[in-house]
C-alpha positions in Angstrom: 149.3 114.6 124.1 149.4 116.3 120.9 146.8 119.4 120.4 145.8 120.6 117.6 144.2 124.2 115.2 141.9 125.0 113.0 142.1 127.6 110.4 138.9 128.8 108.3 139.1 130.9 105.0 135.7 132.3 104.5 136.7 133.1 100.6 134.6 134.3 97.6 134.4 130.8 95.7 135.2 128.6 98.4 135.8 127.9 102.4 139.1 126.7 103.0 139.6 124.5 106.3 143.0 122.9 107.5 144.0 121.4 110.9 147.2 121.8 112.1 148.9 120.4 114.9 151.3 122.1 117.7 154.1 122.5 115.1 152.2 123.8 112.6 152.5 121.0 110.7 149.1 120.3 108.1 147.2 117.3 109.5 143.7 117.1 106.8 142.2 119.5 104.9 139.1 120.1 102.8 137.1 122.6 101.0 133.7 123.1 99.8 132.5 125.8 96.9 129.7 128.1 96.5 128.3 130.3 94.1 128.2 134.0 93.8 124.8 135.6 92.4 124.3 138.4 90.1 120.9 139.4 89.8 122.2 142.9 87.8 125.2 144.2 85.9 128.0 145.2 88.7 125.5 143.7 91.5 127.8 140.4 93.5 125.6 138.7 96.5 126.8 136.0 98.5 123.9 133.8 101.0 125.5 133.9 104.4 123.8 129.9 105.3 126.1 129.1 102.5 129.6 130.0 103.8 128.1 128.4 107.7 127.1 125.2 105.6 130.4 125.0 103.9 132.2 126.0 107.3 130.5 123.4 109.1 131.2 120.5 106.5 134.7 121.1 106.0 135.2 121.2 110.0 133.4 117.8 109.6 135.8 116.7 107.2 138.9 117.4 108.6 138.3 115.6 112.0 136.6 112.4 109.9 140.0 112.5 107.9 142.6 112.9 110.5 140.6 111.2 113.2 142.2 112.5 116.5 140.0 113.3 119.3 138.4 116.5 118.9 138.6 117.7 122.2 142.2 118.2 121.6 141.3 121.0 119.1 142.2 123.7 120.9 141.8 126.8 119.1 140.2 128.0 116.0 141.6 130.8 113.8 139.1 132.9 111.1 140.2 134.8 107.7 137.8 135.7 104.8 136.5 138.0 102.3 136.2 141.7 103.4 133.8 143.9 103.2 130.5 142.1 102.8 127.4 143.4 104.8 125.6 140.6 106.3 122.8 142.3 108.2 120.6 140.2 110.9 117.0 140.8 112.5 116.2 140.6 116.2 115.8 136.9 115.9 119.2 136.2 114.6 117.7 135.4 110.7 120.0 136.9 107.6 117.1 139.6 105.8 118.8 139.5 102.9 121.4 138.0 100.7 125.1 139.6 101.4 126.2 142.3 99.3 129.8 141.5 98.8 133.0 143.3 98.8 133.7 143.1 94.4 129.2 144.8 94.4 129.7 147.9 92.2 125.8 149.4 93.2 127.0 152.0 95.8 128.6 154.7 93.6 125.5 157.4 94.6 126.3 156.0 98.5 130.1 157.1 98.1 129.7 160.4 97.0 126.4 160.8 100.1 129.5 159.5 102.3 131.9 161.7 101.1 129.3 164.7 101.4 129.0 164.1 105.0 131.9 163.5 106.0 134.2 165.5 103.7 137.4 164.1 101.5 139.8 165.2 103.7 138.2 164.4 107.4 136.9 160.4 105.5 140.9 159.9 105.2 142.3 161.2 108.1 139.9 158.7 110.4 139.5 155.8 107.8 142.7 156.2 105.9 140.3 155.6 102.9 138.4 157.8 100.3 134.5 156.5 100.3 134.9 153.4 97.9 132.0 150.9 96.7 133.5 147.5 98.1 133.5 149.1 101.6 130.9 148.2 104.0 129.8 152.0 104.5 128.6 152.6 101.6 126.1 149.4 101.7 124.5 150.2 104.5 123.7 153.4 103.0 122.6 151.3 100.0 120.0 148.9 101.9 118.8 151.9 104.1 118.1 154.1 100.6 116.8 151.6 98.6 114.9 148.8 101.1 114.3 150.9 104.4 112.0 147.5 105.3 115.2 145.3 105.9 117.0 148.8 106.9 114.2 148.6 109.8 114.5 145.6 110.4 118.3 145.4 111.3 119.4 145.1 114.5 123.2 143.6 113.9 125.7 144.0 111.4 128.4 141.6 110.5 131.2 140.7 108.0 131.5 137.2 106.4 133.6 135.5 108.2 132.4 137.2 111.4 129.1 135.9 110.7 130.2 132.6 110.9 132.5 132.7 114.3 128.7 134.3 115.8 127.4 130.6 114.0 130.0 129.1 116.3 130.2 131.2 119.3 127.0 133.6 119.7 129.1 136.3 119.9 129.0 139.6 117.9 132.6 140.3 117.2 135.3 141.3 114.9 138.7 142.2 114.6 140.6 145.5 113.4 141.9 144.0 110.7 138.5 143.3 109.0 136.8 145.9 110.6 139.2 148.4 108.7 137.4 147.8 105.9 134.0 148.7 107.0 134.8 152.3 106.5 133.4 152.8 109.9 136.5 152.4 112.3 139.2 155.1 113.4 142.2 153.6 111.6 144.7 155.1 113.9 142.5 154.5 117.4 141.6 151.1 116.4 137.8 151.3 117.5 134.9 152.4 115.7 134.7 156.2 114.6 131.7 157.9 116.8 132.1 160.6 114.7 131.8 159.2 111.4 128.6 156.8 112.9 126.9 160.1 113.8 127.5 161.9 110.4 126.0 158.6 108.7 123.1 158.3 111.5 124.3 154.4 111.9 123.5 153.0 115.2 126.7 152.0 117.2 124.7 149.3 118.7 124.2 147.7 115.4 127.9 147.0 115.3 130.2 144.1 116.6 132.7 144.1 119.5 136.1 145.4 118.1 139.2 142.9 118.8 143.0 142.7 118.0 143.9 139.7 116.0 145.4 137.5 118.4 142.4 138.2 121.0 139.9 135.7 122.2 136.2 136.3 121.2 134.3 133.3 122.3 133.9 129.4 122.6 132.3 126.9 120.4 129.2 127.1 121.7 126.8 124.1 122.7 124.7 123.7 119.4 127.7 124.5 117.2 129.6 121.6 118.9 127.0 119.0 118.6 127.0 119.2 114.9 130.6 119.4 113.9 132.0 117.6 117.0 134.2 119.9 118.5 134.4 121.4 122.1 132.8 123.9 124.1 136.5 124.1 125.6 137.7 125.6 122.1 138.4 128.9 121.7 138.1 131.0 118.7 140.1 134.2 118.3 140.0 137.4 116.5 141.5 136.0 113.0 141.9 138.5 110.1 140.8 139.8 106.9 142.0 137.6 103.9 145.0 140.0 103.1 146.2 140.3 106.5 146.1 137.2 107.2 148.1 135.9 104.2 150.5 137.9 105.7 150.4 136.2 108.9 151.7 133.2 107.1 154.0 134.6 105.1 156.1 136.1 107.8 155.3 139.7 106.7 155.2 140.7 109.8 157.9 144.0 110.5 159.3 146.8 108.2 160.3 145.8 105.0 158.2 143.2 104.5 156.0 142.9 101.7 153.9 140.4 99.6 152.1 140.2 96.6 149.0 138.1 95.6 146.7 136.9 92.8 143.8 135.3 94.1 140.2 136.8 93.7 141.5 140.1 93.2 145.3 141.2 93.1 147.2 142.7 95.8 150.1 144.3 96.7 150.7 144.1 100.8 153.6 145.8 102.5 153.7 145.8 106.9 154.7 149.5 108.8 155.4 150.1 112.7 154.0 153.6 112.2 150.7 154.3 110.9 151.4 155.6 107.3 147.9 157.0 105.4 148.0 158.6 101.6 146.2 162.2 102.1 145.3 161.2 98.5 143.7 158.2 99.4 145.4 156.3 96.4 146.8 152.9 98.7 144.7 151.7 101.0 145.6 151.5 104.9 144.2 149.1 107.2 144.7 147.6 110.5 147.1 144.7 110.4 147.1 141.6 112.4 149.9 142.3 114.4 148.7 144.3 117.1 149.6 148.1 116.9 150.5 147.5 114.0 149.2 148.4 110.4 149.3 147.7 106.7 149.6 150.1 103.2 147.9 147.6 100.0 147.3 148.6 96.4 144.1 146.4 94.8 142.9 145.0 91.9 139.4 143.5 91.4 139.8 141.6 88.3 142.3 138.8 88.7 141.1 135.5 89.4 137.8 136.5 89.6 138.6 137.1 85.7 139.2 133.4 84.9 136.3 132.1 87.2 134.0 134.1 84.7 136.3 132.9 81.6 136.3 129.0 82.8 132.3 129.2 83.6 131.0 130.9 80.6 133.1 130.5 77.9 135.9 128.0 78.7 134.3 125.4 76.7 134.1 126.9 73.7 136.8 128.8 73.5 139.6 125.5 74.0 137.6 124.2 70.6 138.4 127.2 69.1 142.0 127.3 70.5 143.0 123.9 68.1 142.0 126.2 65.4 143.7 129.3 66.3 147.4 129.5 67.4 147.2 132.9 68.2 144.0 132.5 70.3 145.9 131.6 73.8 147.7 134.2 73.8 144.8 136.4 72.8 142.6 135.5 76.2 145.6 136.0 78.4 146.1 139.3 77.1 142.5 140.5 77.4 142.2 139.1 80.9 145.0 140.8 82.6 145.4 143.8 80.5 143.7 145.6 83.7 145.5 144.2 86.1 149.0 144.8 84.4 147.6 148.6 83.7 146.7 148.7 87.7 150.1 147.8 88.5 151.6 150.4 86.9 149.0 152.6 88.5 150.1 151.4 91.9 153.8 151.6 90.9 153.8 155.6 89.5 151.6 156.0 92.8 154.2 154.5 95.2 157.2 156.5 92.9 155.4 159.6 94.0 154.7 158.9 97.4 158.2 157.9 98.1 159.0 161.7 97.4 156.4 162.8 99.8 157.0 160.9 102.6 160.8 160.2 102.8 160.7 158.7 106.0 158.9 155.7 105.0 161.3 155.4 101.4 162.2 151.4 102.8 158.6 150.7 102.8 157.5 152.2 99.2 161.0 150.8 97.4 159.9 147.1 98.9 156.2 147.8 97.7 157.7 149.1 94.1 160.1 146.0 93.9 157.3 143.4 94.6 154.9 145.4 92.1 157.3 145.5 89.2 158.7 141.2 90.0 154.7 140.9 89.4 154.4 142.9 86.1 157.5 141.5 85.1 156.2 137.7 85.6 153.0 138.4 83.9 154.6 139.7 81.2 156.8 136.6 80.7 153.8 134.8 81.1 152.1 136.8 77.9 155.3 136.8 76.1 154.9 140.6 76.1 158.6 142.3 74.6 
């Protein structure tokens, strides 16, 4: 008897859900958007019922398209968007919408962070300087600025790990995601009691920390009535988007390394050993291969870009384009002049790195050659001499 998987992407403008069976061959598909809310310049919230809702229906979808038993689902796989802050009260209720990872509020949280902790000792546990997308500094945030729904917390979760607790009723996470929270010991892979005591968080508030591959729960009783799966079905750790992606894409030893547009732009590249910037320039995170760990370089405005483009001016602007030969060009330009600039960034950074830390040279020339493949496409794309 053939069994089968499910995979979940949690993403910013959509949840992705494909079935797979034993040979990892696609079975049905199906996807369901939602919005993204800006109630103030650089502020980007998310509702939490929203990516359950869209989780549930696709999971729906799939098993009314491919129409094999569901009981012979055997396992279910989570990825997603990082660094949201999805906070719950004692009763299990969201208190308030999800500030997500591309929210720009938390600058006056970063440096607090960064006060606390110090520069130095922030990288040598996190790997990462005090940034706004991370999850730290929005907690910070909601406990500064609404100390009701502060109060009121009793469990913290990420996106996608918000849904697997819809499904299972279990607080968990993984390292991967949990890497980005600004909270966990990137070389002990477990939360940082240090840096939770510095930042008066509450351990308790936090999920239970998992590798990847790990098993966190079973489809639990309620969840299973309404999207017709089995209580039998496990669902493991997953990953963060990124690592993930990586997952799939084989990048999974030395000298491995990927690029992406999709929301934001990435450059991704695997390492054995644990490989931190004392300058904090590329991020390092916990990868899904257990033990293992990744060095990425990030831009937020990529596809994110042309969502805003196609939803506010889109319309107008193809009228416009009959008229003007130029005018295609023009947009193109404008929209990824920051991500071609990042790149460069990323690439001068990785030159320089490469002279301080020799030993890892395979790793920064295989991150170099995948940045400059991407400038080098976009600029073909722009027709840029």
């Amino acid at each position: 008897m053939m069994k089968y998987l499910l995979g979940l992407d949690i993403g910013t403008s959509a949840t992705k859900t494909v079935l797979f069976d034993e040979t990892m061959k696609v079975i049905a598909s199906a996807s369901e958007e939602y919005p993204m809310y800006q109630p103030q310049n650089g502020w980007a919230e998310q509702n939490p019922k929203d990516w359950y809702n869209a989780s549930l229906h696709t999971i729906q979808e799939v098993l009314a398209k491919s129409k094999i038993n569901p009981e012979d689902v055997k396992g279910v796989g989570l990825s997603g968007q990082m660094h949201g802050l999805v906070m719950l009260d004692e009763n299990n209720e969201v208190i308030r919408p999800s500030i997500i990872w591309c929210d720009q509020r938390t600058v006056k949280e970063c440096e607090e962070i960064t006060a606390k902790v110090g520069a130095e000792r922030l990288i040598e546990i996190t790997a990462n300087p005090a940034l706004t997308g991370f999850t730290a500094s929005k907690i910070l945030w909601v406990r500064n600025n609404e100390p009701e729904n502060y109060a009121r917390c009793k469990h913290i979760l990420l996106p996608k790990d918000y849904v697997r607790f819809c499904m299972t009723g279990e607080y968990a996470t993984e390292v991967s995601d949990a890497s980005g929270m600004q909270l966990l010991d990137i070389p002990k892979r477990q939360w940082s009691d240090e840096i939770l005591e510095k930042l008066d968080i509450d351990k308790n508030l936090l999920a239970k920390v998992y590798e990847s591959p790990e098993v966190t729960g079973y489809i639990n009783d309620e969840f299973a009535k309404l999207s017709g799966l089995s209580t039998d079905t496990v669902v493991v750790g997953g990953a963060g988007d990124n690592a993930a992606a990586a997952i799939g894409t084989g990048i999974v030893k030395d000298g491995k390394a990927f690029t992406t547009i999709g929301t934001s732009g990435v450059v991704f590249a695997h390492t054995d050993k644990l490989s931190i910037d004392p300058k904090g320039r590329v991020h390092t995170f916990c990868c899904a291969v257990p033990g293992c760990w990744h060095v990425m370089g990030v831009t937020l405005a990529a596809g994110l870009s042309l969502k805003w483009f196609r939803d506010n001016i889109a319309d107008n602007y193809k009228a416009k384009a009959e008229e003007l030969n130029h005018a295609k060009l023009q947009f193109f330009t404008n929209i990824t002049d920051e991500l071609l600039t990042a790149l460069t960034i990323i690439s001068a950074t990785v030159d320089e790195l490469k002279t301080q830390a020799p030993s890892h040279n395979d790793l920064y020339t295989v991150m170099n050659s995948n940045i400059q493949r991407l400038i080098r496409l976009l600029q073909q794309i722009l027709r840029i001499p």
